[in-house]
ZAMARGU-4260 file (C-alpha; in steps of 0.2 Angstrom, whole numbers, plus 5000, padded with zeros to 4 digits):
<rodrens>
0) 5131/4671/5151 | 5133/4676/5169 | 5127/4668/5185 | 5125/4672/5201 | 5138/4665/5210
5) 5149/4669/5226 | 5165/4661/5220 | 5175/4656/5206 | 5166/4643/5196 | 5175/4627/5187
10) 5181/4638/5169 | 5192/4626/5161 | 5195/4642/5145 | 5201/4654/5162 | 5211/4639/5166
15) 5219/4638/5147 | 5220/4657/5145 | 5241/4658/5146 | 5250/4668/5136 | 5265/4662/5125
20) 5282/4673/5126 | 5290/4663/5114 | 5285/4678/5101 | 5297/4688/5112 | 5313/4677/5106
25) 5307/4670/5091 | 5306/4654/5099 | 5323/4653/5106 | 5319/4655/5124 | 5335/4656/5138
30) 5346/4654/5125 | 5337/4671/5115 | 5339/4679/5131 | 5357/4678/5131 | 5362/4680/5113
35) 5351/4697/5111 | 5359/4704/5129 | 5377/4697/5122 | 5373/4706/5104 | 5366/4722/5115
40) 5381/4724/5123 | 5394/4721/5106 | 5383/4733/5099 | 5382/4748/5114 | 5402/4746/5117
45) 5403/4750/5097 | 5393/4761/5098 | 5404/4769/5113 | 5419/4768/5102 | 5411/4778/5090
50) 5403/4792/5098 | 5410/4796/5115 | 5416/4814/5116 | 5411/4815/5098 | 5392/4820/5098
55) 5396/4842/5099 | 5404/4837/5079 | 5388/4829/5075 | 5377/4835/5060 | 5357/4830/5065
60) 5357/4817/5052 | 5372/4810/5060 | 5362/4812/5079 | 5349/4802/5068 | 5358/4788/5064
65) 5366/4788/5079 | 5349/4786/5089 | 5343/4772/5077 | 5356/4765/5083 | 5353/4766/5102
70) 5335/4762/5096 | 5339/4744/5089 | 5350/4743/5105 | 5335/4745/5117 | 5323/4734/5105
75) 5336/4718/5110 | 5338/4723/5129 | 5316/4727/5128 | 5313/4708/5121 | 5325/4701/5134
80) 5319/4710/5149 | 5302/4708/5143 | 5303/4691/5142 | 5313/4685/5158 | 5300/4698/5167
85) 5284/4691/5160 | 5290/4675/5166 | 5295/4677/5184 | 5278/4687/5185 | 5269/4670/5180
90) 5277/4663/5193 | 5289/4672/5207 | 5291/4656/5217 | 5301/4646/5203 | 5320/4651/5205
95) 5324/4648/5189 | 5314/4663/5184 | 5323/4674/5198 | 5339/4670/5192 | 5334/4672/5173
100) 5328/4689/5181 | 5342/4694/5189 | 5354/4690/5173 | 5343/4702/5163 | 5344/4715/5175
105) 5364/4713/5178 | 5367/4712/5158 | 5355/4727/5156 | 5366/4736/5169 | 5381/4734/5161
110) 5375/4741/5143 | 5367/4753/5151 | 5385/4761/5157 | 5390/4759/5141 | 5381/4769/5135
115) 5378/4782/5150 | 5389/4794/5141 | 5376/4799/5127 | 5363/4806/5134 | 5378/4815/5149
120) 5386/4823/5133 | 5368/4827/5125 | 5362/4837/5141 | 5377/4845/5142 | 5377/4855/5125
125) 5372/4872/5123 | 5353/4875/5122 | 5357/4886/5103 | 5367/4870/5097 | 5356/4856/5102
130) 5339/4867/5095 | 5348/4868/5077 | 5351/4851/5078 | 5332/4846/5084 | 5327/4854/5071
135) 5333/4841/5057 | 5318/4832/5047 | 5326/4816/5052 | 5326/4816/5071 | 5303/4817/5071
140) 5306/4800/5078 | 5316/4805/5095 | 5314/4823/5096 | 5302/4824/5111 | 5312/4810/5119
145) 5332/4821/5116 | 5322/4837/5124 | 5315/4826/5139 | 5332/4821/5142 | 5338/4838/5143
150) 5326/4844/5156 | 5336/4832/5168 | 5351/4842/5167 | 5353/4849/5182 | 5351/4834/5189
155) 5362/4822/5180 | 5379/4817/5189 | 5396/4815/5182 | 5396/4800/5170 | 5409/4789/5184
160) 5395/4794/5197 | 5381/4788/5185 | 5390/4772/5183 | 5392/4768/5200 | 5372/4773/5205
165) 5368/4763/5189 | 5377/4746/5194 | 5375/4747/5215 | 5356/4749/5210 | 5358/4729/5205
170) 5360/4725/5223 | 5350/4739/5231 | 5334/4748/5226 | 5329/4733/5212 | 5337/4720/5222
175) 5323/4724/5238 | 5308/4729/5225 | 5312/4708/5217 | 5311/4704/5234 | 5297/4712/5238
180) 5289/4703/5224 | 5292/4686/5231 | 5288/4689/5249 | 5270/4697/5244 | 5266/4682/5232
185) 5269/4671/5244 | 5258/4675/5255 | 5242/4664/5258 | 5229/4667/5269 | 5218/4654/5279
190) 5202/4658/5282 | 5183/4651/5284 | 5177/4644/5266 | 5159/4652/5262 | 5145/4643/5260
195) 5144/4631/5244 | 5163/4634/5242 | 5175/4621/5243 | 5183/4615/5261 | 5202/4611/5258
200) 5208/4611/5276 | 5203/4610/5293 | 5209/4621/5307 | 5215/4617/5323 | 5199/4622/5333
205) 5186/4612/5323 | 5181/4626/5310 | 5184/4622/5292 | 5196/4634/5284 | 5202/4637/5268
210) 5220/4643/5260 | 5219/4655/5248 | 5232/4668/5238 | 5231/4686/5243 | 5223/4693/5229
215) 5209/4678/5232 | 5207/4684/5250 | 5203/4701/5246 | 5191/4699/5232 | 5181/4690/5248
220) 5177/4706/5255 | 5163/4708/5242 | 5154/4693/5249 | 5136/4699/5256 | 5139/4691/5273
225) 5147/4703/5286 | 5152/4691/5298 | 5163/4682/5282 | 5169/4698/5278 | 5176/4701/5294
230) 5184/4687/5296 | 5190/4688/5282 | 5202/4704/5286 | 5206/4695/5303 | 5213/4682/5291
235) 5223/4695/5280 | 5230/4704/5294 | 5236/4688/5303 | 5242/4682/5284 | 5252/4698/5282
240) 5258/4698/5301 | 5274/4685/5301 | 5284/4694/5287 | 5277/4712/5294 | 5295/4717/5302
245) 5304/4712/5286 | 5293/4722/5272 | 5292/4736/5285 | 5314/4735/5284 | 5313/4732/5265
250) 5302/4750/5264 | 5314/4760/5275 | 5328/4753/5267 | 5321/4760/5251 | 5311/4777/5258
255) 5333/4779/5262 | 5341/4776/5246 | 5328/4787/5238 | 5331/4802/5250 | 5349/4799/5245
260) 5347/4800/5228 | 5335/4814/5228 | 5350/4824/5237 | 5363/4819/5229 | 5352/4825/5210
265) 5346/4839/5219 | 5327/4836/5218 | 5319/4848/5230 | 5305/4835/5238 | 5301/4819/5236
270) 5289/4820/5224 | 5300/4830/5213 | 5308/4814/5202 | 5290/4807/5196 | 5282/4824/5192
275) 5297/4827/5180 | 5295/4809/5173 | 5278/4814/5172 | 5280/4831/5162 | 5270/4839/5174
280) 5274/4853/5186 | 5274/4853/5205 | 5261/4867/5205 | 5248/4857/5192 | 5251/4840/5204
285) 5249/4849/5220 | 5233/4858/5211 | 5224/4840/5207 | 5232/4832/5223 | 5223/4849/5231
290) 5208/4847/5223 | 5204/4829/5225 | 5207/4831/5246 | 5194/4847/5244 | 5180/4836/5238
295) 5185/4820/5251 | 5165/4824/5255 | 5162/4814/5239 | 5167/4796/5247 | 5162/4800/5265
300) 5143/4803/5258 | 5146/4787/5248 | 5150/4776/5262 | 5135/4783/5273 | 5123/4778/5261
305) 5132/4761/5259 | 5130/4761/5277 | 5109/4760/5275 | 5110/4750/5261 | 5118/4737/5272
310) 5108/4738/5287 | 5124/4746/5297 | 5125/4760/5307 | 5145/4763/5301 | 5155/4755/5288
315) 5172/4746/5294 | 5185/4745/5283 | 5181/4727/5279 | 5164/4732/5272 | 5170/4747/5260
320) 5172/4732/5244 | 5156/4724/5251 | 5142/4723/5238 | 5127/4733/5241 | 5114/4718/5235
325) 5116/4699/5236 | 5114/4699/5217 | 5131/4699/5215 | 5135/4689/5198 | 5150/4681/5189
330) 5154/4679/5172 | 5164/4666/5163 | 5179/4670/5156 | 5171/4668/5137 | 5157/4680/5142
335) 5168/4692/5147 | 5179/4690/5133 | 5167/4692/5123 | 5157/4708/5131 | 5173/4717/5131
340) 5177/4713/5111 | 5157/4715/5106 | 5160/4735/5113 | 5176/4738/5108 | 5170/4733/5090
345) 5154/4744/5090 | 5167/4760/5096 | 5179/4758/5082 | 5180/4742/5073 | 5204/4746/5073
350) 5200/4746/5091 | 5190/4730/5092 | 5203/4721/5081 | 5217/4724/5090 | 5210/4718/5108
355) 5204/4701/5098 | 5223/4698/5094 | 5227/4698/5112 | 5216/4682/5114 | 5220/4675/5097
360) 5239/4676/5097 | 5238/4670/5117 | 5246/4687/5124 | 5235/4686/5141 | 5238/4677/5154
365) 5223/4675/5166 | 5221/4662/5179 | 5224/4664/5198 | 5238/4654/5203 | 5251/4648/5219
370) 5266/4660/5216 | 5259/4672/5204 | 5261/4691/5205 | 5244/4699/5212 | 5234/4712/5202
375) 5234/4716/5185 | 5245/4724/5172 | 5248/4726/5154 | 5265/4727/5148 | 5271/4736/5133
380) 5284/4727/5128 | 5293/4733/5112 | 5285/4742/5096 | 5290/4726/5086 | 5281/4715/5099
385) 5262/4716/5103 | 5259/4720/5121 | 5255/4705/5134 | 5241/4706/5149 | 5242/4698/5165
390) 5224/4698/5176 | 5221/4687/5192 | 5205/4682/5185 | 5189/4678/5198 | 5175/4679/5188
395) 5165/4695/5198 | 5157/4707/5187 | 5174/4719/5193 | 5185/4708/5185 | 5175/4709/5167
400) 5179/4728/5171 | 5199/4723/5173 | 5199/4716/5157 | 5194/4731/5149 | 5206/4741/5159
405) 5221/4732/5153 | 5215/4729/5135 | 5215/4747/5134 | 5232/4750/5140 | 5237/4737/5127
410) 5225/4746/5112 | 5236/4758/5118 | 5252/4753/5116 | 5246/4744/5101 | 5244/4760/5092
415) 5256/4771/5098 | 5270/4758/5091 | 5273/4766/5075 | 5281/4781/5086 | 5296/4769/5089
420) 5304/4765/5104 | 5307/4781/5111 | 5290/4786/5110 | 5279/4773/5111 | 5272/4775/5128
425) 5264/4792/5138 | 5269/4798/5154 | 5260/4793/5168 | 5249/4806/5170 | 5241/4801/5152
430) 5245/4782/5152 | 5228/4778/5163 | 5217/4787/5148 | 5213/4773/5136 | 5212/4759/5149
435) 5198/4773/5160 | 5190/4774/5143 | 5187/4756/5139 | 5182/4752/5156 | 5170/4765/5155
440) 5162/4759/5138 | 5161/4741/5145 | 5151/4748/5161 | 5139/4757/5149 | 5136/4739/5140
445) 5134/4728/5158 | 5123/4745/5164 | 5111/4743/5148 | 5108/4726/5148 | 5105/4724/5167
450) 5087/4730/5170 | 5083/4721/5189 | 5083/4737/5199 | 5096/4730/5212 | 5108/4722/5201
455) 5110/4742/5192 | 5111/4749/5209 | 5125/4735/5212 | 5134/4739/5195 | 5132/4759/5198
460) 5140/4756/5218 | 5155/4747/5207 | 5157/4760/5196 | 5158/4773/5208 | 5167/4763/5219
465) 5181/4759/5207 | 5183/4777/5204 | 5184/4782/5221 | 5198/4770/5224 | 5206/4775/5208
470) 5205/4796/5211 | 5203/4798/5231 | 5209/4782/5238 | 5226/4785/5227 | 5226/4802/5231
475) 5224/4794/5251 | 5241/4784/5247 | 5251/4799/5240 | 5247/4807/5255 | 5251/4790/5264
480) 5268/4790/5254 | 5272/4810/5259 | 5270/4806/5276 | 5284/4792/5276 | 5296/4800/5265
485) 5296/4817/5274 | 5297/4808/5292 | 5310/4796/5286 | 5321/4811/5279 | 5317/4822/5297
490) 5316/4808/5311 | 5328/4791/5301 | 5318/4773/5302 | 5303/4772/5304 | 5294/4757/5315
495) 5282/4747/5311 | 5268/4756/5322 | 5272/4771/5317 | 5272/4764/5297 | 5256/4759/5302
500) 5252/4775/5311 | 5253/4786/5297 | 5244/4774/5287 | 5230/4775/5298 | 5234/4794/5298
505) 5231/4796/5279 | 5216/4785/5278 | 5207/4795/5294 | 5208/4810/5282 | 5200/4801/5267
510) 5186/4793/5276 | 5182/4805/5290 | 5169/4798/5302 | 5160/4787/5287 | 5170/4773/5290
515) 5178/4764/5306 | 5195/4759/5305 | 5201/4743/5314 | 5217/4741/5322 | 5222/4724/5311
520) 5218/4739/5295 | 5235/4747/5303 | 5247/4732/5291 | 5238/4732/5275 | 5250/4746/5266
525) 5261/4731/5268 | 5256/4722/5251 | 5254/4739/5240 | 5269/4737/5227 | 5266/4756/5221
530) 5277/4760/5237 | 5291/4751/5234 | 5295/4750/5216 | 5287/4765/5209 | 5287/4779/5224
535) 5275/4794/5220 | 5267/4783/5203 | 5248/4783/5213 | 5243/4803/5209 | 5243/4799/5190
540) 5229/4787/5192 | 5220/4801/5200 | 5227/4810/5186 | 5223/4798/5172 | 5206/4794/5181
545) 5198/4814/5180 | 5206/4817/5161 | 5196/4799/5153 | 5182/4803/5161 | 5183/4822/5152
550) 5188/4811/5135 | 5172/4802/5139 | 5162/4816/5141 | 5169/4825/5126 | 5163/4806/5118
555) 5146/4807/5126 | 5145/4827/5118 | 5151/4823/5100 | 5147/4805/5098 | 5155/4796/5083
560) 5165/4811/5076 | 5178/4810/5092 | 5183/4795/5088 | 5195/4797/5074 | 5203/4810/5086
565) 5203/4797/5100 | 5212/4786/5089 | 5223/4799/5086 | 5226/4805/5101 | 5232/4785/5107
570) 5244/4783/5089 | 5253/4800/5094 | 5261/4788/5112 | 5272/4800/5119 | 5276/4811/5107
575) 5274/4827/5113 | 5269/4835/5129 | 5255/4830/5141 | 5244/4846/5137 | 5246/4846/5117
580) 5241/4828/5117 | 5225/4832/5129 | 5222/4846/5114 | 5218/4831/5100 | 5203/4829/5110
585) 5197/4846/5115 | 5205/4846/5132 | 5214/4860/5141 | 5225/4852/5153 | 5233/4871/5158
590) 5215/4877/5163 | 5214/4878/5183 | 5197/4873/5181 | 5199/4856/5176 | 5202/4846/5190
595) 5186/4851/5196 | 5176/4850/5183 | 5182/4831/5183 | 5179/4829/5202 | 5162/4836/5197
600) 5159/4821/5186 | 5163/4809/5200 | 5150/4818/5209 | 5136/4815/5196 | 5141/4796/5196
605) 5136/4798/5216 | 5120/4807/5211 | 5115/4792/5201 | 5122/4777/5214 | 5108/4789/5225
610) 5094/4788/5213 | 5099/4772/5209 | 5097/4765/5226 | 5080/4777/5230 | 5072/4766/5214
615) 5078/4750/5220 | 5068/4755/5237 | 5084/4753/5246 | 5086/4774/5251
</rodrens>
């Protein structure tokens, strides 16, 4: 059952919750890695042999055959990526799992120049010839997948270009996001142990300190005590200071190589790349990006009212996490495991059975560790392999929360396997939707069963919080990441103040006069790895955030009879576009309305943090 708590209690099941990839391989380990990459490649230079300028004489049950093909290619290359990525994520600071990575990412380079050719010649055909050949029975597996490809085509390069971007990529872009990896979970940051915690150093002027991962420190501005709290983010910035100058030359570097390949494709802004991978226009992404700045009231009237509840005149920006009562609890990890299984269950029994495998067949891997990645993901893997979850689990009442997020993602995945390979996961803009919606169940389930007026109020602030930093603090970032990428392309490298300027800058705009900025707050998008591997992925949280909480809603409306459709809606994976998968569940993604009437949502989680905190006598 929970307790209340203000750290991480002895859990010996957290501390046994690891997952196995030896499913991945079928037990081979290293030596799989290197027999599916070297039967990958036999099989992609065969399959070059065979096809290269030959796919305009293709009948479609020829193109189909053909794209089994390439399908059973990626399924090898999927396990062996999967594998030696999972594994360096375990643990960044073991070379071995570096080098395992790199071998993957070099071999995977390689096949994937082999086989550039296909998809070149594909885009290339005339739009009359490739529809009569779409239109084969056959193809249902790939079809969305071969008109994807073709929207690309005025961006694709000749195939010896493609080649030489593909290979010089090992050495730059992924080359810097790997490094990037290691340099951020390495961090550690020594700060004052709380009271009742553990004292595992002592610093040099008398005061005992402890060392903790980044992830650890940052949970630590939830602690009730203000003065901690501070502290606290003096430790983070001065933890995050000595390698400063090196993440802030790794970002430039990066911000560069992807203004050169925007010109060199001929992508008309920054953003242009994602929102393509994303199936959604430019006008529907500046519309939510537009829409979500409009209503930036919303967390500015929040953090006021956090402001009262903690005796404050003004937040700083080391008390936005803090919690609003010092009835903050923590949960083992069985309780949560078993909270987020009991609702799961009681929504649809499939759903409830696939999230017990992932703790049955040892797919998650939770404990906080030395050299482990930060944060949380769920990673899809292949449609012949059951997804994998990493958490950094602390044991707050958040965390609980994570758990659902990522088991949702993985139901996700789960179910949308049986579309194969080349439709098995969403776009961005839709990949957040069963993860939002599992989160969301599990809230309603902790809400219900707390009835001591302040611990609600605390659950509601999390709630609200959470989707304030999901839809206007990511909304914050894509701003953050518009800023840098259009000054880099105008004005070349950027320094470190005015990295941090711009940072500052973006933030200012989200928070208005609610909340005090600190100067040691100028380094913290240092440690945000959206930025440098995946530039212009935040707006789809937003994006993914405001369409579950609509799913919800249409849940909350029909009750039992949506859920078939749910389910269908997450077995259909990437199948088809963006707005005719939102249509399964009665949602009109085209309708210029919609944004709103999902920021109006977020609103009413506001109204009831308000009326929360008025019956807890605390506004």
């Amino acid at each position: 059952m929970a307790t209340k708590a203000a750290s991480t209690p002895s859990d010996p099941e957290l501390q046994e919750t690891r997952w196995d990839l030896e499913p991945l391989l079928d037990g081979e380990g290293e030596a799989g890695v290197e027999r599916r990459l070297q039967e990958a490649l036999g099989r992609a230079q065969a399959f070059a042999a065979r096809y290269a300028r030959a796919l305009a004489e293709l009948d479609g049950a020829a193109l189909g055959e053909a794209m089994h093909e390439l399908a059973a290619i990626q399924e090898l290359v999927g396990r062996a990526g999967t594998f030696a990525a999972l594994r360096f994520a375990a643990d960044t600071a073991e070379p071995a799992n570096g080098a395992l990575l790199q071998l993957v990412q070099e071999r995977a380079t390689a096949i994937e120049t082999t086989l550039l050719f296909f998809e070149l010649e594909w885009a290339a055909l005339q739009d009359d010839r490739a529809e009569a050949l779409l239109a084969d029975e056959g193809l249902d597996f790939c079809r969305h997948h071969l008109r994807n490809v073709r929207r690309y085509r005025e961006h694709l390069l000749s195939e010896p270009e493609e080649k030489i971007l593909a290979e010089k990529a090992l050495t730059g872009s992924s080359a810097w996001t790997r490094l990037f990896e290691e340099l951020t979970s390495a961090i550690a940051v020594e700060l004052p142990a709380a009271a009742g915690e553990e004292r595992s150093a002592v610093d040099g002027r008398g005061g005992q300190r402890e060392k903790v991962a980044l992830d650890m420190a940052l949970s630590r501005l939830m602690l009730p005590d203000r003065e901690l709290r501070r502290a606290t983010a003096e430790a983070i910035t001065d933890a995050l200071g000595p390698g400063l100058r090196t993440r802030a030359y790794l970002f430039n570097t990066l911000l560069a190589d992807k203004a050169i390949d925007d010109r060199l494709r001929r992508y008309r802004h920054w953003l242009a790349a994602r929102n393509l991978a994303n199936e959604a226009s430019d006008e529907s992404v500046q519309a939510l990006i537009a829409a979500v700045r409009a209503r930036n009231e919303i967390p500015r009237r929040w953090y006021r009212l956090k402001a009262r509840l903690l005796g404050l005149d003004r937040l700083a920006d080391y008390d936005r996490m803090a919690a609003v009562t010092q009835d903050e609890v923590t949960y083992s990890f069985a309780r949560a495991r078993e909270i987020v299984l009991d609702c799961y269950s009681a929504f649809s029994p499939e759903l409830g059975g696939l999230a017990r495998r992932f703790f049955d067949e040892r797919r998650i891997d939770a404990p906080v560790r030395e050299g482990k990645r930060g944060g949380a993901f769920c990673a899809s893997a292949v449609p012949s392999v059951f997804p994998y979850v990493m958490l950094n689990y602390t044991s707050r009442r958040r965390d609980v929360l994570t758990l659902a997020h990522e088991l949702g993602h993985g139901v996700h995945f789960a179910l949308a396997a049986r579309q194969g390979i080349f439709h098995q996961s969403t776009p961005l803009t839709l990949a957040e939707t069963a993860s939002v919606f599992g989160e969301t169940i599990v809230f309603g389930r902790l809400l219900q069963e707390d009835t001591a007026p302040a611990s609600r109020l605390a659950l509601l602030a999390e709630s609200l919080e959470d989707t304030i930093a999901t839809v206007f603090r990511q909304v914050a970032m894509n701003r953050f990441e518009e800023l840098v990428h259009t000054e880099r392309r105008d004005s070349g490298e950027l320094s470190v103040e005015r990295l941090g300027d711009l940072w500052l800058q973006s933030q200012a705009e989200l928070l208005g006069d609610a909340v005090e900025l600190t100067d040691g707050y100028r380094c913290w998008w240092s440690y945000i790895p959206h930025f440098i591997g995946s530039p212009g992925y935040v707006y789809a949280y937003a994006y993914g955030q405001l369409l579950a909480l609509s799913v919800y809603e249409r849940y909350l409306q029909a009750g039992q009879e949506l859920v078939p459709r749910y389910l269908e809606l997450l077995a259909a994976g990437g199948s088809r576009e963006p707005e005719r998968l939102a249509e399964i569940v009665g949602i009109d993604l085209a309708d210029p309305g919609f944004w709103d009437a999902g920021l109006d949502l977020v609103q009413r989680q506001l109204e009831d943090a308000e009326q929360a905190a008025r019956a807890a006598g605390r506004a």
